[in-house]
Backbone as a printed PyTorch tensor [residue, N CA C, xyz], in Angstrom:
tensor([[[  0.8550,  -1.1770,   0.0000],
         [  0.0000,   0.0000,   0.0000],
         [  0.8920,   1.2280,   0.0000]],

        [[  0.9140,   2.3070,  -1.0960],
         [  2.0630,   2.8540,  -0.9210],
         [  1.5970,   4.0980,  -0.3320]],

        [[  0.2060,   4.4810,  -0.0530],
         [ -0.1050,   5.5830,   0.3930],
         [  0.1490,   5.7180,   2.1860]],

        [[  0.5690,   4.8240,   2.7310],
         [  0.8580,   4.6720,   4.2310],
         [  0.0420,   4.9610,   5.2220]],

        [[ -1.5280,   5.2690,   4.7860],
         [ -2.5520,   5.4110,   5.4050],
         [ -3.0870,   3.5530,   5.7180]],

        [[ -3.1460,   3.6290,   7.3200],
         [ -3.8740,   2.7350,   7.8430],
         [ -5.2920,   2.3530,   8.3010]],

        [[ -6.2610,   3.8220,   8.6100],
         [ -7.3340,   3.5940,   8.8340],
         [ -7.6080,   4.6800,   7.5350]],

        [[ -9.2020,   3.9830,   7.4720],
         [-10.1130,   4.7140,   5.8520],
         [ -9.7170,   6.6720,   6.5520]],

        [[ -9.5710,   6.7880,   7.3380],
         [-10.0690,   8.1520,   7.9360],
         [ -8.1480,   8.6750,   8.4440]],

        [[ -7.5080,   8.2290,   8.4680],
         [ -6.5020,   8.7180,   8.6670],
         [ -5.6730,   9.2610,   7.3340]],

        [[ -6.7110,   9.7360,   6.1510],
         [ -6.0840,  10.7140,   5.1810],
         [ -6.1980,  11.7170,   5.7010]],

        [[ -7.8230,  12.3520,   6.1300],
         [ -7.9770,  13.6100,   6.5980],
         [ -7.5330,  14.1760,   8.2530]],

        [[ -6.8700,  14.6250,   8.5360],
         [ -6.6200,  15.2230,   9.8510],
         [ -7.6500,  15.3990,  10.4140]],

        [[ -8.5350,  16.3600,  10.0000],
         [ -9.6640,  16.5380,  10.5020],
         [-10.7300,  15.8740,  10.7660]],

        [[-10.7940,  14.6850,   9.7690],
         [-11.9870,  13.8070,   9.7080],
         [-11.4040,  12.7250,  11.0020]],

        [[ -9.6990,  12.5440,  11.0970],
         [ -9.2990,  11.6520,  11.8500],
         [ -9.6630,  11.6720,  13.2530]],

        [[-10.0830,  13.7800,  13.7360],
         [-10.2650,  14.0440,  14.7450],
         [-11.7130,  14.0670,  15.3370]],

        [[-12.0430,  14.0810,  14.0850],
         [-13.7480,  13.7740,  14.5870],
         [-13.9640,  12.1620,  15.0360]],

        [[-13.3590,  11.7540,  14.5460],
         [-13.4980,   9.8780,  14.6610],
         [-12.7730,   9.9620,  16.6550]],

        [[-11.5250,  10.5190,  16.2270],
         [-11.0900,  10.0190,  17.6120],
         [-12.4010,  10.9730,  19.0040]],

        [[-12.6600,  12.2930,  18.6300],
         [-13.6530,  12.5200,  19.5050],
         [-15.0250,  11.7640,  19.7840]],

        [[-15.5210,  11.3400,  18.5150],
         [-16.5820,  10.1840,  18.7360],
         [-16.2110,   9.1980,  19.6680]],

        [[-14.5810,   8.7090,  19.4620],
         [-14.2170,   7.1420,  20.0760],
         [-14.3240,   8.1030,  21.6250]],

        [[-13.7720,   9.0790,  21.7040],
         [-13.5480,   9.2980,  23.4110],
         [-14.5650,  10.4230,  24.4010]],

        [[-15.4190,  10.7930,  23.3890],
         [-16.6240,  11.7380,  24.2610],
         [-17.9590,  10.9890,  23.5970]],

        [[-17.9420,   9.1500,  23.4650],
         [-19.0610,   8.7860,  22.9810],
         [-20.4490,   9.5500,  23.3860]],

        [[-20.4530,   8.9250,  24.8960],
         [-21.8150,   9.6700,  25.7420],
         [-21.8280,  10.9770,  25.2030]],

        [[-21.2820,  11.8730,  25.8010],
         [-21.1470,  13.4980,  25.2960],
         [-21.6850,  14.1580,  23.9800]],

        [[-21.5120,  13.0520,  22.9150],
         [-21.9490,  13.6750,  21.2750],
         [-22.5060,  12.8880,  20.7750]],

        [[-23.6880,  11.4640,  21.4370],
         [-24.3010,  11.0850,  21.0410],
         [-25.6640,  12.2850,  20.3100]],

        [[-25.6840,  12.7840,  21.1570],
         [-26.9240,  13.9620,  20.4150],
         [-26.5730,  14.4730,  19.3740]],

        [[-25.3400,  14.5870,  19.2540],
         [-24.4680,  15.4450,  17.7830],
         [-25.1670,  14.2270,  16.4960]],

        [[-24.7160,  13.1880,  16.8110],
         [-24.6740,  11.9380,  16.0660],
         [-25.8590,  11.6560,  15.7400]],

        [[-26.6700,  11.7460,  16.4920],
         [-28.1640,  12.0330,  16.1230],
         [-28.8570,  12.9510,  15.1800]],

        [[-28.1200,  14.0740,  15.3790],
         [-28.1860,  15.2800,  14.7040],
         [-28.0840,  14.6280,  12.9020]],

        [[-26.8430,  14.2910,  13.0110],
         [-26.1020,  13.8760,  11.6450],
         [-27.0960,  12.5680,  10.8000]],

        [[-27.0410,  11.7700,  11.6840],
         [-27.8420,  11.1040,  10.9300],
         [-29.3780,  11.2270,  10.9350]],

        [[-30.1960,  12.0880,  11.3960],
         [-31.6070,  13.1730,  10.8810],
         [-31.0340,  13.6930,   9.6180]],

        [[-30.4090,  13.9270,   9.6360],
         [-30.0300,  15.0950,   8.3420],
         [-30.0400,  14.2970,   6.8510]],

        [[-28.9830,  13.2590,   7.6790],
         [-28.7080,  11.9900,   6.6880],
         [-30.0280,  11.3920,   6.1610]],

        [[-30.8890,  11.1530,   7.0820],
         [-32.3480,  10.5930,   7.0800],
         [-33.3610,  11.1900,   6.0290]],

        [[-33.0480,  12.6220,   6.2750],
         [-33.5960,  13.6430,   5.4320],
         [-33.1240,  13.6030,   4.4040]],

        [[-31.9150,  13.2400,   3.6790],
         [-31.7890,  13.1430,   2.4170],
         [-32.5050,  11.5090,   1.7350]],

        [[-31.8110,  10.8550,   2.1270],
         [-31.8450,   9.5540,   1.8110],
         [-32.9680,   8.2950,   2.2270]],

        [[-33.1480,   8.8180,   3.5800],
         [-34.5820,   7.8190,   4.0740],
         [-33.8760,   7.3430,   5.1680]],

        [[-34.9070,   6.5760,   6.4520],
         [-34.1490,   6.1540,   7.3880],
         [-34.2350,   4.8910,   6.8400]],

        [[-35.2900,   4.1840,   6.2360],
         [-35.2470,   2.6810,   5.6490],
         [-33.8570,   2.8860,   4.8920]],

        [[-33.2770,   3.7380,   4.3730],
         [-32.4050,   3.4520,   2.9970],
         [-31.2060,   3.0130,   4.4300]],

        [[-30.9010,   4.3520,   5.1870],
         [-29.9230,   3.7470,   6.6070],
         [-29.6440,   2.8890,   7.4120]],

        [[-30.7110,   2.4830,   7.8430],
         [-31.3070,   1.1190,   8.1120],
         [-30.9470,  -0.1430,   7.2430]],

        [[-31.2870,  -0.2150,   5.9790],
         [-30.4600,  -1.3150,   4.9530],
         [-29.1560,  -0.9880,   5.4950]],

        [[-28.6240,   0.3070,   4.2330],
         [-27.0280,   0.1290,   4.6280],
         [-26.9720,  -0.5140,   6.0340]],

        [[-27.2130,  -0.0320,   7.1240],
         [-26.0520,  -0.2980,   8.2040],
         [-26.2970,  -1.9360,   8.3080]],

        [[-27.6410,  -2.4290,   7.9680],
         [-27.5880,  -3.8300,   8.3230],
         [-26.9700,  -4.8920,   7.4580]],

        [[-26.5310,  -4.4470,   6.5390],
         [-25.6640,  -4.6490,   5.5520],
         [-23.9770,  -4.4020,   5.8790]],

        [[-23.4290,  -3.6080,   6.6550],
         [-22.0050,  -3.3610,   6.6130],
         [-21.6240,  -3.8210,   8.3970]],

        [[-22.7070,  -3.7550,   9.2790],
         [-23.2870,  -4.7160,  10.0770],
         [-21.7550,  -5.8210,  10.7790]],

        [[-21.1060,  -6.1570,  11.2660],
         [-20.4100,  -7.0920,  10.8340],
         [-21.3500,  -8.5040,  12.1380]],

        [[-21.2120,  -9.7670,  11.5910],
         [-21.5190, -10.4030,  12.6070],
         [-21.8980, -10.8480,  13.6520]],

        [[-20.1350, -10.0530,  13.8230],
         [-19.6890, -10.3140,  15.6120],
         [-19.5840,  -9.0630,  15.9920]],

        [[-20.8880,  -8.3960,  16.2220],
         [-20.8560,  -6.8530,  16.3210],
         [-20.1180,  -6.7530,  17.7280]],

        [[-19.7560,  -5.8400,  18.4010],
         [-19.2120,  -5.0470,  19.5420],
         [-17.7320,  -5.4070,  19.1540]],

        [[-17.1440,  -5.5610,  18.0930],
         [-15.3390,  -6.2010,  18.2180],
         [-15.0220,  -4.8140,  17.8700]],

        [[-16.0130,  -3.6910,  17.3550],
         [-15.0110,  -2.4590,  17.2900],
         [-15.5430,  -1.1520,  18.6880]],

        [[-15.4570,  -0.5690,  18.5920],
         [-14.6870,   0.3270,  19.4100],
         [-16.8460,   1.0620,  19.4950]],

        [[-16.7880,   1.4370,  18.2640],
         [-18.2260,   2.2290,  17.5820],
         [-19.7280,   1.4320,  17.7360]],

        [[-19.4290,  -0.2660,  18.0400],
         [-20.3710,  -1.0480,  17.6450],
         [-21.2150,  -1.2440,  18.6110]],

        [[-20.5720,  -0.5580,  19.8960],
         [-21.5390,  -0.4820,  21.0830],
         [-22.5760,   0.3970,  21.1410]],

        [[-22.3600,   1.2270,  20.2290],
         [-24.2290,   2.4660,  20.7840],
         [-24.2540,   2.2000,  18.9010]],

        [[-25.5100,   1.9540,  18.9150],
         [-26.3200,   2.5260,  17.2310],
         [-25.9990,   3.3750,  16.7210]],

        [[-26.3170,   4.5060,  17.2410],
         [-25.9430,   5.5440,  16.7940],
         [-24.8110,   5.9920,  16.5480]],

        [[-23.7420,   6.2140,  17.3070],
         [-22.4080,   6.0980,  16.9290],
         [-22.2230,   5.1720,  15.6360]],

        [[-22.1620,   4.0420,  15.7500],
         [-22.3020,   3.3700,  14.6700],
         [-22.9570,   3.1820,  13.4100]],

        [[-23.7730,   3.4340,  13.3890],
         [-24.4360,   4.0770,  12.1220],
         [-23.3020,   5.3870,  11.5780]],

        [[-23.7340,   6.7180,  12.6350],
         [-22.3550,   7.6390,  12.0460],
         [-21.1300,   7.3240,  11.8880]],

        [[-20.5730,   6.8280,  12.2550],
         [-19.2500,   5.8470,  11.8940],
         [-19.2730,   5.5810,  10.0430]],

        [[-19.9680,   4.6250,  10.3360],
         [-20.2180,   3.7890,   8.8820],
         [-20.7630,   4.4670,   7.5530]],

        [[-21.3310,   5.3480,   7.9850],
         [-21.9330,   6.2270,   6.9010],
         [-20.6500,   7.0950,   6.7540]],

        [[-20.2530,   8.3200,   7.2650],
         [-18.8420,   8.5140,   7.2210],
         [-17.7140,   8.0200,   6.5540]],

        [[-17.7740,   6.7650,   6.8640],
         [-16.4650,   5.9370,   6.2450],
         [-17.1660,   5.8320,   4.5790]],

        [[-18.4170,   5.5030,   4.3720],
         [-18.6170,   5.2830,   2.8890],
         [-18.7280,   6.5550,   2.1680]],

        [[-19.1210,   7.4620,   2.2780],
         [-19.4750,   8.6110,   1.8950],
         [-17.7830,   9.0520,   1.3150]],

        [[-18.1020,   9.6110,   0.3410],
         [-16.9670,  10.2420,  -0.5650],
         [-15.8070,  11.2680,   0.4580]],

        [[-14.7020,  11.3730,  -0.0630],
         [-13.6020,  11.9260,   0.9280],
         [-14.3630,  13.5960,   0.7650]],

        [[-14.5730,  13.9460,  -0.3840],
         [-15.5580,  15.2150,   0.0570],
         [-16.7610,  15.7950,   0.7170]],

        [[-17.2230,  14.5820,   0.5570],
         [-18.5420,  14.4090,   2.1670],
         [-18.0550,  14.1290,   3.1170]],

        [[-17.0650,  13.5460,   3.5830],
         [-16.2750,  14.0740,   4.7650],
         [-16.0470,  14.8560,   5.0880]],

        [[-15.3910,  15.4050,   4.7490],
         [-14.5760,  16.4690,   4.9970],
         [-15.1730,  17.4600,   5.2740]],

        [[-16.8080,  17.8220,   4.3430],
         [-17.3180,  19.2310,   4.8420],
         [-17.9460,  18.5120,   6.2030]],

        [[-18.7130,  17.1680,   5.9820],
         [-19.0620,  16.6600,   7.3490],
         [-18.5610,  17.0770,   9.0370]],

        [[-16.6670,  16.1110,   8.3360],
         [-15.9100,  16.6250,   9.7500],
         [-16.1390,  18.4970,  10.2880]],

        [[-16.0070,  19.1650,   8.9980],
         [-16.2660,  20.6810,   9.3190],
         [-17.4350,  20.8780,   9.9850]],

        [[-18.4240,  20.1100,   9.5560],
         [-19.7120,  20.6870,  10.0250],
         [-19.9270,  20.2810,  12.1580]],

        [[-19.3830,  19.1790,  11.6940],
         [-19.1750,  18.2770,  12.8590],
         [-18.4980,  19.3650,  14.2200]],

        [[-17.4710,  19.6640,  13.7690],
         [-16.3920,  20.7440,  14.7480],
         [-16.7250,  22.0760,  14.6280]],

        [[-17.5350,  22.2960,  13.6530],
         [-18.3590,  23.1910,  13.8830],
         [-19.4910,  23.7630,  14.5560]],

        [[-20.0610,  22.3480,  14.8190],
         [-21.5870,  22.0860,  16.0160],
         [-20.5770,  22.3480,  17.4910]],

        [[-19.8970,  21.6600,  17.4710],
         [-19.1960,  21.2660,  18.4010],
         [-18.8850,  22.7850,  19.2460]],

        [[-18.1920,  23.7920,  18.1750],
         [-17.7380,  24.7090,  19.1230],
         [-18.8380,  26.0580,  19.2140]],

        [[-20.1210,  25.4630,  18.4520],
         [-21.4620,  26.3180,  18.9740],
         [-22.2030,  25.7530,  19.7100]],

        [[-21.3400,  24.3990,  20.2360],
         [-22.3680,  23.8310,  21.5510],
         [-21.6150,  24.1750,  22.6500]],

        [[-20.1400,  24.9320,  22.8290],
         [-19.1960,  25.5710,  23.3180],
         [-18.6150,  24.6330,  23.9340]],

        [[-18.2890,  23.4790,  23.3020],
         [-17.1060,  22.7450,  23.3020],
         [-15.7570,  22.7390,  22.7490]],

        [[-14.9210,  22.9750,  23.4630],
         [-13.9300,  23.3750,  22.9120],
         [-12.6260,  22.3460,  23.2310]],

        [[-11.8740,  21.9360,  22.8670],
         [-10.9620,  21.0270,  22.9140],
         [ -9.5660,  20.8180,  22.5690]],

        [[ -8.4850,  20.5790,  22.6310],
         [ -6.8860,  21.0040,  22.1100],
         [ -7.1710,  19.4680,  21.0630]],

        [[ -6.7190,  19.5050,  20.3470],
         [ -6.5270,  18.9600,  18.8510],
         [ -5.1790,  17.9460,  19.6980]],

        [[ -5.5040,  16.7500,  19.6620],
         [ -4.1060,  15.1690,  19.5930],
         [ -3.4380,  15.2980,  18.6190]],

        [[ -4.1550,  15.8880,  17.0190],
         [ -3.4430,  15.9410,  16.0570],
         [ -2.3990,  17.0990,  15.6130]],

        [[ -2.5090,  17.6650,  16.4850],
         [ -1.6600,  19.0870,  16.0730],
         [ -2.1870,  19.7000,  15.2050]],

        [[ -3.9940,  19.5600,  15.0630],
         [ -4.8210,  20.4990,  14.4780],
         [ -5.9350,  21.0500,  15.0620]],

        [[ -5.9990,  22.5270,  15.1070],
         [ -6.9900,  23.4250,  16.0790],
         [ -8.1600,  22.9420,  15.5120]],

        [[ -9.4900,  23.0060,  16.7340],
         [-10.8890,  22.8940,  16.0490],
         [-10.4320,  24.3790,  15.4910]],

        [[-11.4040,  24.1610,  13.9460],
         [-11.1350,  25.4060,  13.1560],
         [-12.5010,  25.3140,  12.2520]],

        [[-13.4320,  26.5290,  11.8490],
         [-14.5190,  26.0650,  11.0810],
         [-13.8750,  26.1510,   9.3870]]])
């Protein structure tokens, strides 16, 4: 693999930091996540969400990190499929809720929340 990226989400900095805040303020931004996928719902359908996720689904659910709350997981997965440019404004939109819900946070990545 010559691009040296290991996870789908460790191209974008930003998108990487939204993932790691999901993994570590689960409780905290479940409502965010909610948020996201209404929106999502609103485009596409919740039946259409509902397929996907029971479809990408794995098995032996809880072996990842996300597979414990629905919701998280659903946003997870939708995220990861969605084009690197639906990310990306996503992650923006994402750290953007975030610091008008006046959460504010120092960046692991050596990148400021920034809108």
């Amino acid at each position: 693999m010559s691009s040296g990226y290991k996870r789908w989400y460790d191209h974008d900095p930003l998108l990487l930091e939204v993932i790691e805040l999901l993994k570590n303020y689960q409780t905290e931004l479940r409502a965010q996540a909610e948020i996201f996928l209404q929106k999502i719902e609103e485009k596409v359908s919740k039946e259409t969400i509902d397929k996907f996720y029971a479809m990408v689904k794995p098995v032996n659910a809880n072996n990842r990190w996300y597979d414990k709350d629905p919701v998280i997981s659903k946003t997870v997965e939708i995220l990861r499929i969605v084009p690197p440019e639906a990310q990306k404004i996503c992650a923006q939109n994402f750290i953007r809720t975030l610091k008008e819900m006046g959460i504010e946070y120092v960046s692991s990545n050596n990148t400021e929340a920034k809108n």
